[in-house]
C-alpha positions as CSV (number, residue, x, y, z in Angstrom):
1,X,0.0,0.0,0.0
2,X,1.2,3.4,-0.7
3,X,1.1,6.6,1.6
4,X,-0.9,8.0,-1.2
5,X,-3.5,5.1,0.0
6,X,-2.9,4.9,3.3
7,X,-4.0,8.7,3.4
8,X,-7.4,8.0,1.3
9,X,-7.9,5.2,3.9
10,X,-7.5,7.3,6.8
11,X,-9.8,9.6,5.7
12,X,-13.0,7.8,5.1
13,X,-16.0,7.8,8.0
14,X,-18.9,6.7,8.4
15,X,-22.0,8.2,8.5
16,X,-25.7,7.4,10.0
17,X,-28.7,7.4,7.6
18,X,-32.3,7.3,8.1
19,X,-34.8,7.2,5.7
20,X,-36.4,10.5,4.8
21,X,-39.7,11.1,6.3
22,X,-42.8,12.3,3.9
23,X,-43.8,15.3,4.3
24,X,-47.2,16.3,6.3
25,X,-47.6,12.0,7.1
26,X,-46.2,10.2,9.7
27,X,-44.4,7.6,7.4
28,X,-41.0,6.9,5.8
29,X,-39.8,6.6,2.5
30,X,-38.1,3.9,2.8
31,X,-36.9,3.0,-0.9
32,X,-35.3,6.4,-1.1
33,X,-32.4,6.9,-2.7
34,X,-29.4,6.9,0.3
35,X,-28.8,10.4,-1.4
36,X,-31.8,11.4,-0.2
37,X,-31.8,9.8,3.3
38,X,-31.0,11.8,6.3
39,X,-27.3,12.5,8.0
40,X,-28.0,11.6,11.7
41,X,-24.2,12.0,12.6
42,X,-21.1,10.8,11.3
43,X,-18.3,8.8,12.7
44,X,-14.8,7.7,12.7
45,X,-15.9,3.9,12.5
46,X,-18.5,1.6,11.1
47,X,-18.1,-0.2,14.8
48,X,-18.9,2.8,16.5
49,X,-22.1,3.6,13.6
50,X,-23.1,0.3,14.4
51,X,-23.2,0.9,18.2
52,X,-25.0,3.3,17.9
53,X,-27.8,1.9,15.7
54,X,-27.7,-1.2,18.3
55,X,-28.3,1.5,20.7
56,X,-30.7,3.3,19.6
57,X,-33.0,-0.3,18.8
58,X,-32.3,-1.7,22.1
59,X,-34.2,1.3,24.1
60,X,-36.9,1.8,22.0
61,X,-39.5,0.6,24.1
62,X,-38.3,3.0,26.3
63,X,-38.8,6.0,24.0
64,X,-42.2,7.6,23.5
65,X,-41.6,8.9,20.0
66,X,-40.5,4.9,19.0
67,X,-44.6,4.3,20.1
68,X,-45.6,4.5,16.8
69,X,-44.5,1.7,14.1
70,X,-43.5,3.5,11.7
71,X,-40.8,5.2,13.8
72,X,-39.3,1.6,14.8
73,X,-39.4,0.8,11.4
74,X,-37.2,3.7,10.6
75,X,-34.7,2.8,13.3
76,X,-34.5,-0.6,11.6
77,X,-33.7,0.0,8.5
78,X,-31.0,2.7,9.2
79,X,-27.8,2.3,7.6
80,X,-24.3,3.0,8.3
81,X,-22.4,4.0,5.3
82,X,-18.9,5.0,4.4
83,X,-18.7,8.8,3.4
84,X,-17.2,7.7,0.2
85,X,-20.0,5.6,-0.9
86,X,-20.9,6.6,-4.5
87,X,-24.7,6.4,-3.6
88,X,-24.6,9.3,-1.5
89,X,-23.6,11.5,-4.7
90,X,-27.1,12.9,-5.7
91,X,-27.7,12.6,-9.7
């Protein structure tokens, strides 16, 4: 590996995407584009994305907002994915 490739390496994250919500309904869009999804923070690691997401799923019976179905199902199908991922290039 070159430093050249090293550096590209070392500078690749990860961020957390949720599905983008439709406006004036409580409901998901849920085959979206990942262009289009939302940013819910960004990270150094996919580990620590991953946490995160294990997190977030593992209290959300203790959550009001996660009540509603729709809302788990948008915690389930977020996505940790690397900042270099051509998908997140809108066309």
């Amino acid at each position: 590996m070159t430093f050249r490739h090293a550096t590209a390496l070392a500078l690749v994250g990860w961020y957390l995407m949720a599905p983008p919500r439709i406006p004036g309904r409580n409901d998901f869009r849920f085959n979206a584009p990942i262009s289009e999804w939302q940013n819910q923070g960004a990270f150094d690691t996919a580990d620590e994305c991953q946490k995160i997401i294990a997190e977030t799923q593992s209290q959300m019976d203790t959550w009001p907002e996660f009540k509603e179905e729709t809302n788990r199902a948008a915690v389930r199908a977020m996505q940790c994915i690397s900042t270099d991922d051509p998908r997140l290039k809108r066309n």
